[in-house]
Legacy VTK file of the C-alpha trace (Angstrom):
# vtk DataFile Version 3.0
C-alpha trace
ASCII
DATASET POLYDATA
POINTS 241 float
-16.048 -12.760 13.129
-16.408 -16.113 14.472
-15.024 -18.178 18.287
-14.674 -21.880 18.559
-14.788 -23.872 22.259
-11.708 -25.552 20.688
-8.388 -23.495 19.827
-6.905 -24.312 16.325
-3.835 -23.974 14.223
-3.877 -21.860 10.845
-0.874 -23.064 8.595
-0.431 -21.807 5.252
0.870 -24.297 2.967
1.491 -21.592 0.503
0.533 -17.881 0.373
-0.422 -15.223 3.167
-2.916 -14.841 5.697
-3.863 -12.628 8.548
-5.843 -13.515 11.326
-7.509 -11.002 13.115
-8.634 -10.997 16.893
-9.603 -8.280 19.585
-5.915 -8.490 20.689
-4.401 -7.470 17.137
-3.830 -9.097 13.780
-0.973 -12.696 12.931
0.088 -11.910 9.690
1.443 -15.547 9.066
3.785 -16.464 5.828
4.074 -19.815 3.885
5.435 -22.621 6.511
4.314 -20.437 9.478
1.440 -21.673 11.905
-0.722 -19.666 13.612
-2.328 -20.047 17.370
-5.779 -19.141 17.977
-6.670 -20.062 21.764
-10.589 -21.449 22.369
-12.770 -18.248 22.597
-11.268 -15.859 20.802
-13.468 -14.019 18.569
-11.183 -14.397 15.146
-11.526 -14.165 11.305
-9.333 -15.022 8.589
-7.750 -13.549 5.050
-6.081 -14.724 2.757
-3.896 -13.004 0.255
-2.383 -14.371 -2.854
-2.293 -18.089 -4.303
-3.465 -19.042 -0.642
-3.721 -22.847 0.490
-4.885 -22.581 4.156
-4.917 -25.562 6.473
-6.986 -25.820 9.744
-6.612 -28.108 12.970
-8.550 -27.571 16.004
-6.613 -28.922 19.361
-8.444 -29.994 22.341
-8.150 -28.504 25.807
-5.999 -31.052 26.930
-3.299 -30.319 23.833
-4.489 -26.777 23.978
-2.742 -25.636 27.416
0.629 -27.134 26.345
1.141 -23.881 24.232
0.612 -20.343 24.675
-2.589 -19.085 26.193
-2.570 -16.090 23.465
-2.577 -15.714 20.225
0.908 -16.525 18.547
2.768 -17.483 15.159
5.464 -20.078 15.281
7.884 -21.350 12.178
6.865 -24.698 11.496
9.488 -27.584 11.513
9.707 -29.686 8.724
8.316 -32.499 10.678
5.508 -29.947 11.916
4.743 -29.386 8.415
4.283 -32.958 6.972
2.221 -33.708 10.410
0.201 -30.604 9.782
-0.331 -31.591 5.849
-1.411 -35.206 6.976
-4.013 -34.229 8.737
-5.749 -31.915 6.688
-4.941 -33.901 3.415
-8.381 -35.497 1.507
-10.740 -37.872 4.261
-8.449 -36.909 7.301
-9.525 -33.760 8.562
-12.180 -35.388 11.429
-11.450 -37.803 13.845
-13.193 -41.348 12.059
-11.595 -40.118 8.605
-10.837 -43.218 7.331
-6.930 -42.342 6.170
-5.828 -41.956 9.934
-7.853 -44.413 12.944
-8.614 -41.918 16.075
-6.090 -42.971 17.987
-3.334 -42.557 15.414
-4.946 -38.607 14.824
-4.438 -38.407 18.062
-0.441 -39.333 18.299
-0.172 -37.076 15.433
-1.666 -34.033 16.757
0.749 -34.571 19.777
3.464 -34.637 17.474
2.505 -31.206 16.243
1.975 -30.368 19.747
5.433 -31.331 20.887
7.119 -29.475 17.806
5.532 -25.902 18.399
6.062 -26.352 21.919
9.962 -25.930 20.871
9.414 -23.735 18.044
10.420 -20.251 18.757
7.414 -17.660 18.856
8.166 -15.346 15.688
7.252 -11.597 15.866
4.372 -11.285 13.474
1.368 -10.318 16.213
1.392 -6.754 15.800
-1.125 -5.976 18.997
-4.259 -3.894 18.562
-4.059 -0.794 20.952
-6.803 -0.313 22.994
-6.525 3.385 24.000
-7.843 5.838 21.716
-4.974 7.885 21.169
-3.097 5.118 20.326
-5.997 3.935 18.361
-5.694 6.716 16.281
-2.237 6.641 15.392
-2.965 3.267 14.569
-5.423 4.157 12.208
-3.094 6.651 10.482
-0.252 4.160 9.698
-2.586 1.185 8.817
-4.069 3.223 6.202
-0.688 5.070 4.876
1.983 2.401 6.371
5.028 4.697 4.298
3.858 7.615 6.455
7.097 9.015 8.309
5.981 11.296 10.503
7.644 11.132 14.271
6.284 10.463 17.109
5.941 13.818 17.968
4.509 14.933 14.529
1.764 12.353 14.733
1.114 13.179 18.851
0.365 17.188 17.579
-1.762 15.345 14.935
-4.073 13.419 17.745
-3.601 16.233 20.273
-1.102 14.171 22.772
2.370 14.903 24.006
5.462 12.267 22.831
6.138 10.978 26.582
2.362 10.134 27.168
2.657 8.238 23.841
5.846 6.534 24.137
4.718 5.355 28.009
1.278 4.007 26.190
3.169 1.904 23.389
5.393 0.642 26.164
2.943 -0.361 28.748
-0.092 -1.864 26.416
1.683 -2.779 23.896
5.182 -4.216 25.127
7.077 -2.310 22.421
8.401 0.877 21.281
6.717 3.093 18.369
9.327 2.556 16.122
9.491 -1.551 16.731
5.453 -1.350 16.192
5.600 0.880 13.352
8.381 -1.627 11.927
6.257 -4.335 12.867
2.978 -3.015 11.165
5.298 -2.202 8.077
6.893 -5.687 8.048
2.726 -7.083 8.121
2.073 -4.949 5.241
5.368 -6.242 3.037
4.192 -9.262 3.480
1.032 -8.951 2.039
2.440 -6.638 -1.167
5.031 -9.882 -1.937
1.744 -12.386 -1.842
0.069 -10.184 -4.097
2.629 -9.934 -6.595
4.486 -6.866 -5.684
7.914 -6.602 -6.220
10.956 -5.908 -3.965
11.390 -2.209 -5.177
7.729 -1.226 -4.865
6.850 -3.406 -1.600
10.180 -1.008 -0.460
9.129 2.408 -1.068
5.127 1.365 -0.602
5.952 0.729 3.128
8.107 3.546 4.469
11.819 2.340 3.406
13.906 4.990 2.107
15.638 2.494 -0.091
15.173 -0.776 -0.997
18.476 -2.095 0.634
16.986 -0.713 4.143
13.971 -2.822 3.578
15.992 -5.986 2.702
17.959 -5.921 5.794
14.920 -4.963 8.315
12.765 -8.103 6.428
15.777 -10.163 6.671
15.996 -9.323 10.621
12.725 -10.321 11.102
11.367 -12.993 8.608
14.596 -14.390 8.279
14.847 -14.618 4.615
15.153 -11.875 1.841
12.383 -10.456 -0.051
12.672 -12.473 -3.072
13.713 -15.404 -1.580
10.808 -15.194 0.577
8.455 -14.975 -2.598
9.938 -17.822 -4.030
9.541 -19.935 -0.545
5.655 -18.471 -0.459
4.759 -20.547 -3.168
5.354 -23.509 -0.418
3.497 -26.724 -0.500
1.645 -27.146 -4.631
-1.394 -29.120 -3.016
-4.654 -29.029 -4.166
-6.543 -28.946 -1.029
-8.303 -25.852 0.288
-9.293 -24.750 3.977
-11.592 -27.058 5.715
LINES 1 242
241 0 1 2 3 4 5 6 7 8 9 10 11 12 13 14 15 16 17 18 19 20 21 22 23 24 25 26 27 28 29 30 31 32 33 34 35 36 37 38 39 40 41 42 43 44 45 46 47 48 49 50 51 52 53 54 55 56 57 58 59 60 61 62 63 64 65 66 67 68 69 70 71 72 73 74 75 76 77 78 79 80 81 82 83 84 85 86 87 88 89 90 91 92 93 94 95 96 97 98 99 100 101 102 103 104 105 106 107 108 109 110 111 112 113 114 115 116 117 118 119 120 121 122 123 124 125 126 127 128 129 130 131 132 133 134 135 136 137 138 139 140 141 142 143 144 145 146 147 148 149 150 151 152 153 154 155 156 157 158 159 160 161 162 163 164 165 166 167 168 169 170 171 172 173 174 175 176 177 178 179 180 181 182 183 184 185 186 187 188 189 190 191 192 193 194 195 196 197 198 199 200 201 202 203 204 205 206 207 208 209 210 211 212 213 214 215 216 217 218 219 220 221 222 223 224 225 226 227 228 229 230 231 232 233 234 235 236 237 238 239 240
């Protein structure tokens, strides 16, 4: 686990990766960027044919956008700013491809374009109270478990409403939207490892594989395959920085 003074941006040119802090894990597709804010203790992974680019922001840049962590869909012109300046000899500020002060219109560029890009909803929050914990724990390890709330609250020894007021109240959501959420994280990682539609389906708690088109649809905003195809993204050469 690592913290910077500085936040940064994670963008994944192609590939998948999931970055991890104390408040939960950004599972973040091809031509998705990810938000780390300065002092969060973070670390990266990357899964499948990964090319992972890196750009710290200063403070200045840094409170324009979202003091948590957060996953945006990066605009075209986001992505061409964000590949210029990680490309070969531009990644620090006297690279000799970009002069300082043209780095530095650049990274307001980026700055500007995720400050209009929608948030998308691939944070799936880390629960901090142990019963919640434990469920947790349960469908991280067996995601296509199906048990109810109230099944998995007998499990843990805790009644449904005490459950369904802790997923509401730490964790903004509903069991079902996190357990979707969690489920959509782990789809995403099958399809960058090679998995296909059918398996990534039934892997992941979908009755069918038609359920699980629709709900990744809803949320990612592509299909399954066409999402594989689209994860190939940018064919660079360059690695993380």
């Amino acid at each position: 686990m690592q913290s910077h003074a500085q936040g940064h941006l994670v963008y994944a040119a192609s590939g998948v990766l999931a970055v991890h802090t104390e408040r939960g894990t950004s599972v973040v597709p091809a031509n998705r960027v990810a938000w780390t804010p300065a002092a969060f203790t973070h670390h990266h992974r990357a899964h499948g044919d990964t090319d992972m680019r890196i750009v710290f922001l200063a403070p200045s840049l840094a409170r324009l956008i979202p003091a948590h962590p957060a996953v945006f869909l990066a605009s075209g012109l986001a992505r061409e700013v964000l590949l210029a300046l990680t490309s070969p000899g531009n990644h620090e500020d006297a690279a000799p491809g970009h002069s300082r002060a043209a780095r530095a219109r650049l990274l307001r560029v980026l700055v500007d374009e995720l400050r209009e890009a929608p948030e998308q909803p691939l944070h799936l929050p880390e629960p901090q109270d142990d019963r919640l914990r434990a469920i947790a724990r349960i469908l991280h390890e067996t995601p296509a478990e199906g048990a109810t709330l109230a099944e998995l609250g007998k499990t843990i020894g805790a009644s449904t409403r005490t459950l369904s007021r802790l997923f509401r109240s730490e964790l903004g959501m509903t069991f079902y939207e996190w357990r979707t959420q969690l489920r959509i994280c782990h789809a995403l990682v099958l399809l960058a490892d090679g998995h296909d539609t059918t398996r990534t389906a039934y892997a992941c708690g979908w009755a069918n594989p038609s359920s699980f088109i629709a709900a990744f649809t809803d949320v990612i905003g592509t299909t399954p395959g066409r999402y594989r195809i689209d994860s190939r993204g940018y064919q660079g050469t360059v690695r993380p920085w």
